[in-house]
Rosetta silent file (secondary structure, phi, psi, omega in degrees, C-alpha in Angstrom):
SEQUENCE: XXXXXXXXXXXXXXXXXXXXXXXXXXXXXXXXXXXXXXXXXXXXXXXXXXXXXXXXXXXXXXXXXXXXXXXXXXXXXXXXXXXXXXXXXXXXXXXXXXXXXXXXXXXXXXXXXXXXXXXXXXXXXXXXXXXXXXXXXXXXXXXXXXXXXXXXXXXXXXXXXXXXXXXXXXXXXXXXXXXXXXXXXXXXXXXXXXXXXXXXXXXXXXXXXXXXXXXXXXXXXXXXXXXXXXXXXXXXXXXXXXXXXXXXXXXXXXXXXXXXXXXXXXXXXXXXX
SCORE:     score description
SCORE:     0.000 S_00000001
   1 L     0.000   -8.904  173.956   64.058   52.258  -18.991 S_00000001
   2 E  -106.141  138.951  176.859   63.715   51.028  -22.851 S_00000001
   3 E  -101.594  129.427 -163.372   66.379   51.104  -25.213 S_00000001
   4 E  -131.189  161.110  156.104   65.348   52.145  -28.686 S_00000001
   5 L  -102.416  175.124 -178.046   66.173   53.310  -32.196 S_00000001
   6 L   -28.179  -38.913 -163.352   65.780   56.472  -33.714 S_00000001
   7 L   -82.801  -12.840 -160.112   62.056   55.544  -35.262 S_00000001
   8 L    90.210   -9.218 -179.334   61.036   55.194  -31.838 S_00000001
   9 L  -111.504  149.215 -173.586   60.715   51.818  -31.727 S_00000001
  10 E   -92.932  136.801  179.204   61.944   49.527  -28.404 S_00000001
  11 E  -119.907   -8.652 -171.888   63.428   46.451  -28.624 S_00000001
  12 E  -176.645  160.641 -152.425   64.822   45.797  -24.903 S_00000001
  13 E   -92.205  164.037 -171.538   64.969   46.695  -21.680 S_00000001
  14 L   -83.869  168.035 -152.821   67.659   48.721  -19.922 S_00000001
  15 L   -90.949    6.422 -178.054   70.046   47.047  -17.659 S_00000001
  16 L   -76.510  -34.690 -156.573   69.040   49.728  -14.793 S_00000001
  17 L   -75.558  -32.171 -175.914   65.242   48.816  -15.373 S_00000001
  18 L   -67.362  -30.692  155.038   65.821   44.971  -14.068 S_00000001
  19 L   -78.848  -32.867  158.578   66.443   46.252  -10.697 S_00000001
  20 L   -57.862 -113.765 -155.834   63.845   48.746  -10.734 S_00000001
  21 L   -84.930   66.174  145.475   60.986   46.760  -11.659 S_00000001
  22 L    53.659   25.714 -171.796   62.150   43.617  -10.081 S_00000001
  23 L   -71.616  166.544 -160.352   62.199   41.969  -13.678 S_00000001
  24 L  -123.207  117.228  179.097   63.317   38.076  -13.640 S_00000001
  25 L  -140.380 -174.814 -151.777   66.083   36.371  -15.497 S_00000001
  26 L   -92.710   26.226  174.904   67.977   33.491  -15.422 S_00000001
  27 L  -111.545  -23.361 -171.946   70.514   35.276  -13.452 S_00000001
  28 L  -109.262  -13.803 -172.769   68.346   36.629  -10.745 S_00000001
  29 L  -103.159  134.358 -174.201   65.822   33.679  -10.789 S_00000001
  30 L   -47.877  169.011  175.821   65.974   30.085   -8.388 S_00000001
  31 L   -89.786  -22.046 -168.653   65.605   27.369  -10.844 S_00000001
  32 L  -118.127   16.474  132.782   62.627   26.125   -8.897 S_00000001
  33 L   -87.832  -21.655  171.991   60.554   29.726   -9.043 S_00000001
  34 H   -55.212  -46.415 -160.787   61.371   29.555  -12.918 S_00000001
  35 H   -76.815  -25.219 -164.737   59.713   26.017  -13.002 S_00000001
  36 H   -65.236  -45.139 -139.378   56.374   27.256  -10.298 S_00000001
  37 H  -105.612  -17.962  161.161   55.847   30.563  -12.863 S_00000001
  38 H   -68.626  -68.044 -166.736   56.364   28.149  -16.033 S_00000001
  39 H   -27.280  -77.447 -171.331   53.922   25.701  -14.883 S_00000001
  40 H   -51.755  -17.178  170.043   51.494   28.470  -13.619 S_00000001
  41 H   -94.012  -63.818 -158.887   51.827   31.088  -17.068 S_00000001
  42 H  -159.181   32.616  163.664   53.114   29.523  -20.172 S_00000001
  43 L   -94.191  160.068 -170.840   54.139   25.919  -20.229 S_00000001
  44 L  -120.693  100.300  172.468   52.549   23.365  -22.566 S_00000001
  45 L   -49.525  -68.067 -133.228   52.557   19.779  -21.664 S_00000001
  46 L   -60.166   12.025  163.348   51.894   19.133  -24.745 S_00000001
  47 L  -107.135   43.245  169.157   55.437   19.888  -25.505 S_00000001
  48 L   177.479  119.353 -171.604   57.232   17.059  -23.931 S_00000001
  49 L   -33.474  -20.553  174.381   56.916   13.311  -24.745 S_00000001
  50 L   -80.046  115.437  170.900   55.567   12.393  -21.240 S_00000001
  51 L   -86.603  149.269  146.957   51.946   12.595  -21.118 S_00000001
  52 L    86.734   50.757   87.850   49.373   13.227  -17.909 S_00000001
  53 L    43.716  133.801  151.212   52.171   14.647  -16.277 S_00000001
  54 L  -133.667  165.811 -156.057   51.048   16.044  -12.807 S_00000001
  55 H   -52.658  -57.042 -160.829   52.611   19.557  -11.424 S_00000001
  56 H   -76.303   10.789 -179.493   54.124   17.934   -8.572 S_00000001
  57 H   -97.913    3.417  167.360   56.083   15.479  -10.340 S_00000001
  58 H   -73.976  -62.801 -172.835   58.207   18.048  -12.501 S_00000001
  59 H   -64.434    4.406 -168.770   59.288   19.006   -8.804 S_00000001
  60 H  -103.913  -49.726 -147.128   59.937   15.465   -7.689 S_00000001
  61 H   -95.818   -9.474 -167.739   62.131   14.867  -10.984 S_00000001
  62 H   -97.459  -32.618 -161.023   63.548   18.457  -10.615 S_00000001
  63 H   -92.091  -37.920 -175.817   64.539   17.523   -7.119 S_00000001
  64 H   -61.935  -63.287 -175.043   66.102   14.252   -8.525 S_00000001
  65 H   -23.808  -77.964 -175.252   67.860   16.598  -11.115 S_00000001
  66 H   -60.712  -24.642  159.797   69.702   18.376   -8.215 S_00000001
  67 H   -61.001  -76.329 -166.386   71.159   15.116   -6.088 S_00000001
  68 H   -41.153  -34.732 -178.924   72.556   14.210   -9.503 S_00000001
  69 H   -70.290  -44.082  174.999   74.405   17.450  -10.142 S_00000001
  70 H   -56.963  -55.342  164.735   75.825   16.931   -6.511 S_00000001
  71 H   -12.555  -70.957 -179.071   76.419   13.221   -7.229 S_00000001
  72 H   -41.559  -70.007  170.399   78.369   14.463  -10.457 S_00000001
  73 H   -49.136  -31.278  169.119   80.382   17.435   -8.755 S_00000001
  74 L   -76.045   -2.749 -170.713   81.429   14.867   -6.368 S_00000001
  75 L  -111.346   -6.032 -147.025   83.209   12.347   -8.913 S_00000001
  76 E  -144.474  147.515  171.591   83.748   14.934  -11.581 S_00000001
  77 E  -144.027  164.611 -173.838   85.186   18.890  -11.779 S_00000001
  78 L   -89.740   96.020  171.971   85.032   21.669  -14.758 S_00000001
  79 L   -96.192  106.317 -163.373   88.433   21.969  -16.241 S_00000001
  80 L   -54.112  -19.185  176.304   88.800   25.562  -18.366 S_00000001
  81 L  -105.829   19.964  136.221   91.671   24.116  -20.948 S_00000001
  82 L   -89.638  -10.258 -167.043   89.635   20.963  -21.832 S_00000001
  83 L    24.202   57.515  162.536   86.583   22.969  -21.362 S_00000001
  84 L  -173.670  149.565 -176.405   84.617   19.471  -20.032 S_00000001
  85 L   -48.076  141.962  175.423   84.157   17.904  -17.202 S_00000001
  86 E  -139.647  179.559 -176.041   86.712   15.406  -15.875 S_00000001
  87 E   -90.257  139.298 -155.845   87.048   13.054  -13.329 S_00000001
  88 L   -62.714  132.643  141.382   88.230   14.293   -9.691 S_00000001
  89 L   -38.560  -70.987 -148.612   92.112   12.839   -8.489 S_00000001
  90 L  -144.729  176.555 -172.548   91.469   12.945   -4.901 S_00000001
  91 L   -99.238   40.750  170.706   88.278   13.972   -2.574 S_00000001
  92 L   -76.051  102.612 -112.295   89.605   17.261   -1.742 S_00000001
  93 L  -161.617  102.996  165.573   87.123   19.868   -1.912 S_00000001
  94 L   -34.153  155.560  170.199   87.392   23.365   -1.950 S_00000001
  95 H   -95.806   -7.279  167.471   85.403   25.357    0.291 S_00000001
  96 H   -63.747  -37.850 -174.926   83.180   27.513   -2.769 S_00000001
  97 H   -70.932  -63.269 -171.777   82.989   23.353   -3.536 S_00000001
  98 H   -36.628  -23.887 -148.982   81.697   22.294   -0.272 S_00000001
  99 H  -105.521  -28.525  175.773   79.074   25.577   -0.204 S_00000001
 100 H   -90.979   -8.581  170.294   77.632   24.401   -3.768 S_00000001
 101 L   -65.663  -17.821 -152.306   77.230   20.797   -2.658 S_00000001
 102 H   -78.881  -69.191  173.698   75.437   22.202    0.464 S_00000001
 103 H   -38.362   -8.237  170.355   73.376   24.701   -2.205 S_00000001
 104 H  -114.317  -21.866  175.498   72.078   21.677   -4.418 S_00000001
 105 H   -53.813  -75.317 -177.507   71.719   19.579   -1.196 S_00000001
 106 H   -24.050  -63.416 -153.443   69.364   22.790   -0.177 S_00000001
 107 H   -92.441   10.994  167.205   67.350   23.106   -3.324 S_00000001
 108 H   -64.870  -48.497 -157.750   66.969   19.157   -3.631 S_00000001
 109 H   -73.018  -35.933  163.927   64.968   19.442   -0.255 S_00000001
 110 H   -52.592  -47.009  175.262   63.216   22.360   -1.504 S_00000001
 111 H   -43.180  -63.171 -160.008   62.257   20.815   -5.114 S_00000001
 112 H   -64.365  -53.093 -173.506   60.558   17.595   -3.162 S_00000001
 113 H   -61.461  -89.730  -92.465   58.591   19.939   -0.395 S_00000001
 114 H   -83.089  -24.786  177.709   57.618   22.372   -3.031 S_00000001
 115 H   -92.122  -22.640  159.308   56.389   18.798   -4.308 S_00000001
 116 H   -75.609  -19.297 -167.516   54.636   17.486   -1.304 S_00000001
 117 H   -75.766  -72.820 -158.401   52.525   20.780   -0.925 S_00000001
 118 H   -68.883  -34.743  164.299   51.009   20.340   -4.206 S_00000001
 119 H   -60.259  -20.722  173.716   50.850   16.407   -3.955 S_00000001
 120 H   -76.982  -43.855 -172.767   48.947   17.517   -0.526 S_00000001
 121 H   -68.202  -72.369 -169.807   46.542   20.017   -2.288 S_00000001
 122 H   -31.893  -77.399 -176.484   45.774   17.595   -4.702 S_00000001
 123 H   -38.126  -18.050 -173.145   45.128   14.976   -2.782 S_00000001
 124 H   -78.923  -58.766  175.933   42.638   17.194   -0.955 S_00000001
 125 H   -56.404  -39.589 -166.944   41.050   18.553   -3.937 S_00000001
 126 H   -89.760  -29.799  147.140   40.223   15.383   -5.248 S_00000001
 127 H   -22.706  -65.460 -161.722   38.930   14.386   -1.714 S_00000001
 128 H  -109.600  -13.512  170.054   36.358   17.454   -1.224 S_00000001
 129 H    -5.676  -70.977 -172.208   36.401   17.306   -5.444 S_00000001
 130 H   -68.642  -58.579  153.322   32.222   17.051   -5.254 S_00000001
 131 H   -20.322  -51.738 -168.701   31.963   19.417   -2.222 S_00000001
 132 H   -85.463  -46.135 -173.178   33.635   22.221   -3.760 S_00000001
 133 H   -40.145  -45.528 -150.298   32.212   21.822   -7.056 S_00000001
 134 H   -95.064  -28.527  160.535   28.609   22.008   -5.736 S_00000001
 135 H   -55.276  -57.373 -176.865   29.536   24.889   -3.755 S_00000001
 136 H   -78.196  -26.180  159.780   31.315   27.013   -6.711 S_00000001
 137 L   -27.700  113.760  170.322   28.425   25.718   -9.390 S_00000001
 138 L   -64.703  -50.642  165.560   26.893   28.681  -10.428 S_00000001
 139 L  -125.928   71.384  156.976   24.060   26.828  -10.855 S_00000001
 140 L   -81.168  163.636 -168.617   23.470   25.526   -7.913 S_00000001
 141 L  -109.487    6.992 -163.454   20.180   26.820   -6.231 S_00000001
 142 L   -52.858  161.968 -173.487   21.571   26.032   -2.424 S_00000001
 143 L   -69.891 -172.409  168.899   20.883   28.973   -0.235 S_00000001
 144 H   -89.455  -47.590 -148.548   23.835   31.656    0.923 S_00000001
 145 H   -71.984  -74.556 -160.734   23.461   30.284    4.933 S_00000001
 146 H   -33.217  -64.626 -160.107   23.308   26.370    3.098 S_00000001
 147 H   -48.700  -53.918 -159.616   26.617   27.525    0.835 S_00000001
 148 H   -57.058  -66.990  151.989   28.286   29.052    3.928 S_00000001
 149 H   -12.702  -63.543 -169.514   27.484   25.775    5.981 S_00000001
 150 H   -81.666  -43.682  166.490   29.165   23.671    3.788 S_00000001
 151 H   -32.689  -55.031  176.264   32.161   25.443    3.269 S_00000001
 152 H   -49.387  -75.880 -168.666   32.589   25.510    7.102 S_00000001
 153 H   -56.056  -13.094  177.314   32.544   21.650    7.094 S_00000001
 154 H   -76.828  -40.325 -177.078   34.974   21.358    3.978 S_00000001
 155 H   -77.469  -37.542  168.959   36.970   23.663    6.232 S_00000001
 156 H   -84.227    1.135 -176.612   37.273   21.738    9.438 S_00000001
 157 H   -80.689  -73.717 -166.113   37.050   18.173    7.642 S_00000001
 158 H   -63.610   -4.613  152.254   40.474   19.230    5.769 S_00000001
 159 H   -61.458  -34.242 -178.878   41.911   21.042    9.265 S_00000001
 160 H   -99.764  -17.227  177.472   41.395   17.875   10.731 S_00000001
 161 H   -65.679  -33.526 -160.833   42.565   15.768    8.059 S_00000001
 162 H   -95.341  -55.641 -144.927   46.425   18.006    7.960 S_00000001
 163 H   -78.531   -4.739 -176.362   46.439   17.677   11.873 S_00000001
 164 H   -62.006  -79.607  175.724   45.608   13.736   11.206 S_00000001
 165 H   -60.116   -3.622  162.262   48.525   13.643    8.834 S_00000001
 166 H   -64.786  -64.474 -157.597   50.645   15.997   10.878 S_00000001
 167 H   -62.456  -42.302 -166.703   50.719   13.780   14.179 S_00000001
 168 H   -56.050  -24.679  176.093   50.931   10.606   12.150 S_00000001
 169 H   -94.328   -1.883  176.333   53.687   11.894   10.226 S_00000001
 170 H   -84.791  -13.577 -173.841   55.621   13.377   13.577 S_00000001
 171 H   -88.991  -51.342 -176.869   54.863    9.708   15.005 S_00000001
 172 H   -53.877  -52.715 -169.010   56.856    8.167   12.125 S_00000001
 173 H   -79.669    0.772  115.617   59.596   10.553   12.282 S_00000001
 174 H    -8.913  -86.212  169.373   59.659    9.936   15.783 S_00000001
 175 H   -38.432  -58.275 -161.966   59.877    6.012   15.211 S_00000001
 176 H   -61.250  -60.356 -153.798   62.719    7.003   12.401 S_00000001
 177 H   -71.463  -25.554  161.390   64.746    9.093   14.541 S_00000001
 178 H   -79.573  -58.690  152.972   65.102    6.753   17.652 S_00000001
 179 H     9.359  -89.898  179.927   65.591    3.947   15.497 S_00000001
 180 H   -55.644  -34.685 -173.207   68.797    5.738   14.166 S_00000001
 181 H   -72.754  -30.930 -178.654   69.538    7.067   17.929 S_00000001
 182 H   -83.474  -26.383  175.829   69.411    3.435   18.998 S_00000001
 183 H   -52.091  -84.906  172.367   71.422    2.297   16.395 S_00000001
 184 H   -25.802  -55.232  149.485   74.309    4.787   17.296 S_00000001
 185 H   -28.631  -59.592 -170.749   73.785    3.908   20.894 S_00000001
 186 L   -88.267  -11.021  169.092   74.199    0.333   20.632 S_00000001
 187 L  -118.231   -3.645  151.381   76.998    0.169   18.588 S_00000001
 188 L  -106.103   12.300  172.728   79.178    2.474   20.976 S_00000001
 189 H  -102.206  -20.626  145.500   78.318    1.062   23.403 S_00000001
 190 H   -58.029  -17.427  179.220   79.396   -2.179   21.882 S_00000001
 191 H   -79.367  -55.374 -176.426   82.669   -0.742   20.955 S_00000001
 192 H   -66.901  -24.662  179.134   83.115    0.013   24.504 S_00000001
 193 L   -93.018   -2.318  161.461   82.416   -2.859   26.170 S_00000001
 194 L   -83.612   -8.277 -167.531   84.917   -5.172   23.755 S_00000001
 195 L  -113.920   72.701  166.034   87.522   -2.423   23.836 S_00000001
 196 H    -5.143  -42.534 -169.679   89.750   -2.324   27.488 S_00000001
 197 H   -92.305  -26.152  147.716   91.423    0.992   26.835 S_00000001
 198 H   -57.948  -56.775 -172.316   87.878    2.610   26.578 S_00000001
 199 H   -73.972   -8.438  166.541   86.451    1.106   29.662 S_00000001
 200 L   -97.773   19.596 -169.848   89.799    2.625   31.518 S_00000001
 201 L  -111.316  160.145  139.063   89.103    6.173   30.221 S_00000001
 202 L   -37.928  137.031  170.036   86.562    8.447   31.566 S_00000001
 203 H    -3.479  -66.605 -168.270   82.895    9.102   30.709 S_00000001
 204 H   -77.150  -58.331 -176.146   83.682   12.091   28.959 S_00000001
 205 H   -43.025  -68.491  173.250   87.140   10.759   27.173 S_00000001
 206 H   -18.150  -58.670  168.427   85.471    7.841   26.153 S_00000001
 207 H   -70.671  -36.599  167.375   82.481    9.665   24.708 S_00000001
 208 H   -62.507  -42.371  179.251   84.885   12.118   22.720 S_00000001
 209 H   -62.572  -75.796  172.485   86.720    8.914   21.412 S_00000001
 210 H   -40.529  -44.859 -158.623   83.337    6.997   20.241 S_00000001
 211 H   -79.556  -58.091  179.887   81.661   10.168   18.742 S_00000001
 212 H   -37.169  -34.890 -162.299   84.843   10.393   16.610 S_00000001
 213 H   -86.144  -32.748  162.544   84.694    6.783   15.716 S_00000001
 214 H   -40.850  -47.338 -173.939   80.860    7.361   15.086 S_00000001
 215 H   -66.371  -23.435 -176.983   81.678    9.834   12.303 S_00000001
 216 H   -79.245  -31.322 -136.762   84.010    6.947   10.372 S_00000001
 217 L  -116.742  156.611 -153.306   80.651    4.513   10.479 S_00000001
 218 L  -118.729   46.860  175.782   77.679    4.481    8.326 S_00000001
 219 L  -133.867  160.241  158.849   75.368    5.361   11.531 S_00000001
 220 L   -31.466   94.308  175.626   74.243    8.519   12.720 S_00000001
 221 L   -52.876  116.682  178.138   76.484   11.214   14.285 S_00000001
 222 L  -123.640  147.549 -150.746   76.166   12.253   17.923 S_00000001
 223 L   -84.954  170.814  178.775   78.531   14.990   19.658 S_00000001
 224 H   -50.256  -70.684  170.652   80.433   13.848   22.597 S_00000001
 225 H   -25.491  -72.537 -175.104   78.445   14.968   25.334 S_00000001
 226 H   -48.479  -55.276  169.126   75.800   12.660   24.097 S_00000001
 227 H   -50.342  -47.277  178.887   77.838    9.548   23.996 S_00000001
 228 H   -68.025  -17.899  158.817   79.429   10.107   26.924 S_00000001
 229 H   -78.777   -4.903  169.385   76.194    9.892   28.882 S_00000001
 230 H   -58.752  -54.520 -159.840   75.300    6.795   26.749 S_00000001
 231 H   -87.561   -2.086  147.671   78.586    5.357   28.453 S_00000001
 232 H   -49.300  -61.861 -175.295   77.924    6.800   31.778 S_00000001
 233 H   -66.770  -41.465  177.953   74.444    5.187   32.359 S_00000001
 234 H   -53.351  -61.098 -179.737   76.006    1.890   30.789 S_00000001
 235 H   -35.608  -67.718 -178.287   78.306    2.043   33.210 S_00000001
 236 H   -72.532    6.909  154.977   76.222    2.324   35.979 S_00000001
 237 L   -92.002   26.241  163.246   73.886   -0.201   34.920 S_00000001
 238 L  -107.982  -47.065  168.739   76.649   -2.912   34.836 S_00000001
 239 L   -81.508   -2.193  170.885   77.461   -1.981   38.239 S_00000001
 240 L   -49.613  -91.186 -150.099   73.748   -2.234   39.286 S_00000001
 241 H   -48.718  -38.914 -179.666   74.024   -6.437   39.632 S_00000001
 242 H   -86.180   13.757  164.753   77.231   -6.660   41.498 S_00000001
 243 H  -111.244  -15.360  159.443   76.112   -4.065   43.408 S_00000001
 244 H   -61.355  -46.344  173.085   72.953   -5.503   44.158 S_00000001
 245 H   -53.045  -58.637  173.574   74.641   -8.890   44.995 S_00000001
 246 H   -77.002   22.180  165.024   76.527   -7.233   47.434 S_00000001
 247 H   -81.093  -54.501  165.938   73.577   -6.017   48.918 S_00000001
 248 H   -64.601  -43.896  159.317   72.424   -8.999   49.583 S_00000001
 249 H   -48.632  -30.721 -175.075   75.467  -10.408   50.932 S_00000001
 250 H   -78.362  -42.210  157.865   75.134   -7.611   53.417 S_00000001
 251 H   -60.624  -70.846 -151.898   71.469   -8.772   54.407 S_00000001
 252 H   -72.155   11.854  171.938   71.617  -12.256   54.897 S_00000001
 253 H   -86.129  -32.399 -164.679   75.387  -11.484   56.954 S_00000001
 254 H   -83.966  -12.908 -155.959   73.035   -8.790   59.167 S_00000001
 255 H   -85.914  -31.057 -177.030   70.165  -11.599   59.205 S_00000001
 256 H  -103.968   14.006  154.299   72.437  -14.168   60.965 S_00000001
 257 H   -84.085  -43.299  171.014   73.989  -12.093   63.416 S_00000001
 258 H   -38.016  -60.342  179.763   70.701  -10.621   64.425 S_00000001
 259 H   -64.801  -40.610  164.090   69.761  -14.519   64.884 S_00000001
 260 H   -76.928  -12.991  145.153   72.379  -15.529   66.731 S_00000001
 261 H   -43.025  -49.690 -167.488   72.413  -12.814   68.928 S_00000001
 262 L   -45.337  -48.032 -167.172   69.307  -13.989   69.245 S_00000001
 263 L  -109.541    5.534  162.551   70.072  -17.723   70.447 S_00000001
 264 L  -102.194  144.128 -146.333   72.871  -16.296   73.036 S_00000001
 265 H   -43.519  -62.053 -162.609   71.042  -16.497   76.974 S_00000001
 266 H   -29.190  -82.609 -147.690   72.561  -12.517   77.627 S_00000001
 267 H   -49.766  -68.765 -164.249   71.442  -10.954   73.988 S_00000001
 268 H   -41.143  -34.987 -173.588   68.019  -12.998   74.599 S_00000001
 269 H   -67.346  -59.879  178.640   67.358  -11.791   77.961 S_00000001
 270 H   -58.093  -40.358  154.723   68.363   -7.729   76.719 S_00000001
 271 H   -53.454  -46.681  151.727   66.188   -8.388   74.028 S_00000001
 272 H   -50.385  -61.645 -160.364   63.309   -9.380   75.833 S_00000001
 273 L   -49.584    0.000    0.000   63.990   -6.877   78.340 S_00000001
């Protein structure tokens, strides 16, 4: 699996051997397991001008990194007889272009979690900092049952601390996502009730037309189906008051026949009766 000279001695490996033992180059490896196995082997802050540094911010600014390269590919393309980037004519997109915007879209949102986990540990560790310490301290004299003890309580303080920050963060994104769903809502349903040629279509038409016009608009996209029950229940909550009115109309019309039935000698008598 080594390629050598004569003497016996190896300088490199063969190109069969990289599949065989799973070896890692910058052909087989993500850009963001390159940066987790520098950090963790055989990088050196002390080789780049930023000082106190912290892990998860390489993966924050690494994450940054990849929105720019999409940013870029979208204004800009690689042209082989200038060999340099130039600026795009039209928005016209290939689809191998569309599938690498999607792939640096992907590995932004990977860079930043891969950057919350460790912004999460951290925060923990420095949390439980004195806890743990006093536990792994060699020379501490606490018992094994004491050690065991504490551990337990380190372990169900920070179990309850991620389900703390679970629901709180499922309550925001909660908040966030009707927000935007309300948004959406309310402005096609505003479309519809200024636009005549909507309000003569069907549910369903209607809602196919708005989710298209949704997609032109700097709001959230929702598929037809969904819209069109937006403009169903508006509908029938518009006809709620006038149908309610005529409800009423219908009462007090049954309330004065009933009375004057009421006040003729026959009806009175057959009533009694």
């Amino acid at each position: 699996m080594l390629d050598g000279d004569e003497d016996g001695n190896f300088f490199r490996f063969k190109s069969e051997a990289f599949d065989e033992f799973d070896i890692r180059t910058y052909e087989n490896t993500p850009t963001i397991d390159a940066l987790i196995e520098g950090i963790e082997y055989c990088f050196d802050p002390a080789s780049i001008e930023v000082k106190d540094v912290e892990p998860y911010e390489y993966f924050a600014v690494l994450s940054l990194w990849f929105i720019a390269e999409y940013l870029e590919n979208l204004d800009t393309k690689f042209d082989l007889k200038q060999l340099k980037r130039i600026k795009r004519s039209d928005k016209k997109y290939t689809a191998e272009e569309v599938l690498q915007f999607g792939r640096k879209i992907f590995q932004a949102f990977e860079a930043i979690a891969h950057a919350e986990q460790l912004r999460s540990i951290m925060r923990v560790e420095e949390k439980y900092e004195s806890k743990i310490q006093k536990i792994l301290d060699e020379k501490s004299q606490i018992s094994k049952s004491a050690s065991e003890k504490m551990s337990e309580e380190v372990r169900r303080e920070i179990e309850e601390e991620s389900k703390k920050d679970r629901r709180e963060h499922a309550i925001k994104m909660a908040a966030l996502s009707k927000k935007s769903r309300n948004a959406s809502m309310d402005a096609s349903l505003a479309k519809w009730d200024s636009d005549p040629q909507l309000q003569a279509l069907s549910a369903a038409k209607a809602g196919a037309k708005l989710s298209t016009w949704l997609g032109t608009q700097d709001l959230e996209f929702f598929e037809p189906r969904t819209v069109a029950e937006w403009v169903s229940a508006h509908k029938k909550k518009a006809k709620q008051p006038a149908e309610f009115r005529k409800y009423i109309r219908s009462a007090k019309l049954s309330v004065r026949l009933a009375y004057k039935n009421a006040r003729t000698p026959g009806n009175a008598d057959r009533t009694l009766g």
